[in-house]
C-alpha positions in Angstrom: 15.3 -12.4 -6.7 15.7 -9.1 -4.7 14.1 -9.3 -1.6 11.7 -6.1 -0.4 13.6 -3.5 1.5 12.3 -1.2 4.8 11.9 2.4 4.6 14.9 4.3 5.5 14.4 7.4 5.2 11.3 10.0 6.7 8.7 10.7 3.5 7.3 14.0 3.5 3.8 14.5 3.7 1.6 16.5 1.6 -1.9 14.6 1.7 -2.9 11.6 3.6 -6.0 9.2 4.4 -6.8 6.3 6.5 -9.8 3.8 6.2 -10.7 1.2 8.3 -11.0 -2.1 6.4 -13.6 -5.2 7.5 -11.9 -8.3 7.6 -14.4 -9.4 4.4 -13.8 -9.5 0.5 -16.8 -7.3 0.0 -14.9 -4.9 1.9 -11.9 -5.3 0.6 -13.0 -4.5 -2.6 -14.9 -1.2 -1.1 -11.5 -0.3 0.6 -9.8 -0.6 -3.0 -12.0 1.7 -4.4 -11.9 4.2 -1.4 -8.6 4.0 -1.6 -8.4 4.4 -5.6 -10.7 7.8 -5.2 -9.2 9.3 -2.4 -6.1 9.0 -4.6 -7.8 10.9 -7.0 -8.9 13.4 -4.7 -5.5 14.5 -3.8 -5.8 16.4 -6.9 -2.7 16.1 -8.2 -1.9 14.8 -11.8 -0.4 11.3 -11.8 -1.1 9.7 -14.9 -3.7 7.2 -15.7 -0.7 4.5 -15.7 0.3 5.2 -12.4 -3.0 5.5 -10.7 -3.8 2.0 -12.4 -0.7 1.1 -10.8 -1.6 2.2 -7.5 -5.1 0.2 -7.8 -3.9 -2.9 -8.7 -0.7 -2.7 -5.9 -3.5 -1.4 -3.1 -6.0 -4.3 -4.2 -3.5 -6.5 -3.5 -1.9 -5.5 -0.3 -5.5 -4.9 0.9 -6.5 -8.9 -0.2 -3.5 -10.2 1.4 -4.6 -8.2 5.0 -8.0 -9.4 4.8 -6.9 -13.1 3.9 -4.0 -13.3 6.7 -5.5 -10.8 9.7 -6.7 -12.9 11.5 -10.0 -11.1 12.1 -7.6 -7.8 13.7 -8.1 -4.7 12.8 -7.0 -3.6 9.0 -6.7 -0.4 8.0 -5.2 1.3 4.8 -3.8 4.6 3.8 -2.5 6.8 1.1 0.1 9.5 1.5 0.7 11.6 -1.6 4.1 14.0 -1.2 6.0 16.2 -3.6 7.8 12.9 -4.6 5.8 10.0 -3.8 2.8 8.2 -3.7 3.0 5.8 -0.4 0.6 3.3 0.1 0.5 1.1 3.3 -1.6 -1.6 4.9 -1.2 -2.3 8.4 -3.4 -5.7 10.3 -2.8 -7.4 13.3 -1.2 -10.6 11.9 2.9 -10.2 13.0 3.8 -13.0 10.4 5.6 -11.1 7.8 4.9 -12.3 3.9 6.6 -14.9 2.7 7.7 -14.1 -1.1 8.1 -17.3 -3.5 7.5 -19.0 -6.3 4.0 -20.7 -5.7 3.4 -24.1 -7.8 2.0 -23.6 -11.2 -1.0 -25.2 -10.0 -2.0 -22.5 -7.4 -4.7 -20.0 -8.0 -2.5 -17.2 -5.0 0.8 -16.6 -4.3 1.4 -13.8 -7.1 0.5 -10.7 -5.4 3.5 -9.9 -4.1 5.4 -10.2 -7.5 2.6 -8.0 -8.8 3.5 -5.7 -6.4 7.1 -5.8 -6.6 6.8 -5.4 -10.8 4.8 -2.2 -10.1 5.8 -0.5 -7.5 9.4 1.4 -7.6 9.9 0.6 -3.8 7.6 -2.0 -1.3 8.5 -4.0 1.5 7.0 -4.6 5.3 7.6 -3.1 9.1 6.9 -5.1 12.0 4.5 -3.3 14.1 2.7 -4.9 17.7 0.7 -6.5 17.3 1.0 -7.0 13.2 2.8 -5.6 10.6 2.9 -2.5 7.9 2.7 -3.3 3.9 3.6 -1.1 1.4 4.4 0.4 -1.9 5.8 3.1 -3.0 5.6 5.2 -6.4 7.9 7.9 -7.6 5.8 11.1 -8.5 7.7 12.9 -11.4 5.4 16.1 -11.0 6.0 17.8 -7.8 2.9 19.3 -6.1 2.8 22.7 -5.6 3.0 24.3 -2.5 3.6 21.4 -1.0 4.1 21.3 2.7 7.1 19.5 4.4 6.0 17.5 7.0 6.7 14.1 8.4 4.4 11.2 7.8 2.4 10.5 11.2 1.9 6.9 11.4 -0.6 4.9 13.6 
């Protein structure tokens, strides 16, 4: 199996948010819809498959954060450029996912394979204290008018 790969290269920012995430799966599943509609918001047209897409991936990510955190800070973003939709987690945990096969008995262990089947590029940055999560979709509309600038992170 292909293992995720790092970001190598700057992505170009058009529109961006950051939430704060609660370390709680009634919050988790408040970020997920944040995060869904501030997709939305960006106003650009990305399809009904890829916006599913994004939910499901940022649902995920987001569920593995507040599972492993370690009751640190979470927070979660969206960055929509003229050729990508990033989506990134960050917490506090510095242990870095572990992708396998989990036994067939296991109700976890398959979000990462989710993620990996629906995203066109994911993987994970070290950070202190914790780590960055993320996906990223190819956007096969450019925006218009899009501004070039580089992706601040936190």
């Amino acid at each position: 199996m292909e293992q995720p790969h790092r970001s190598r290269r700057p992505l170009m920012q058009a529109h961006q948010f950051r939430i704060p995430v609660s370390g709680t799966p009634a919050a988790a599943a408040s970020a997920r819809r944040q995060l869904a509609d501030g997709i939305r918001a960006f106003g650009a047209f990305l399809g009904p498959e890829l916006l599913d897409a994004a939910e499901l991936v940022a649902a995920e990510l987001i569920a593995n954060a507040v599972r492993h955190a370690n009751d640190g800070p979470i927070t979660a973003g969206a960055c929509l450029s003229d050729k990508e939709l990033r989506i990134e987690v960050n917490d506090a945990n510095p242990a870095l996912p572990q992708v396998g096969l989990p036994n067939v008995d296991e109700e976890g262990g398959r979000g990462l394979f989710l993620v990996a089947a629906l995203a066109d590029r994911h993987g994970f940055d070290p950070l202190p204290p914790g780590k960055r999560c993320w996906a990223e979709f190819e956007v096969s509309t450019p925006l218009p008018n899009a501004p070039h600038l580089p992706l601040q992170r936190s």
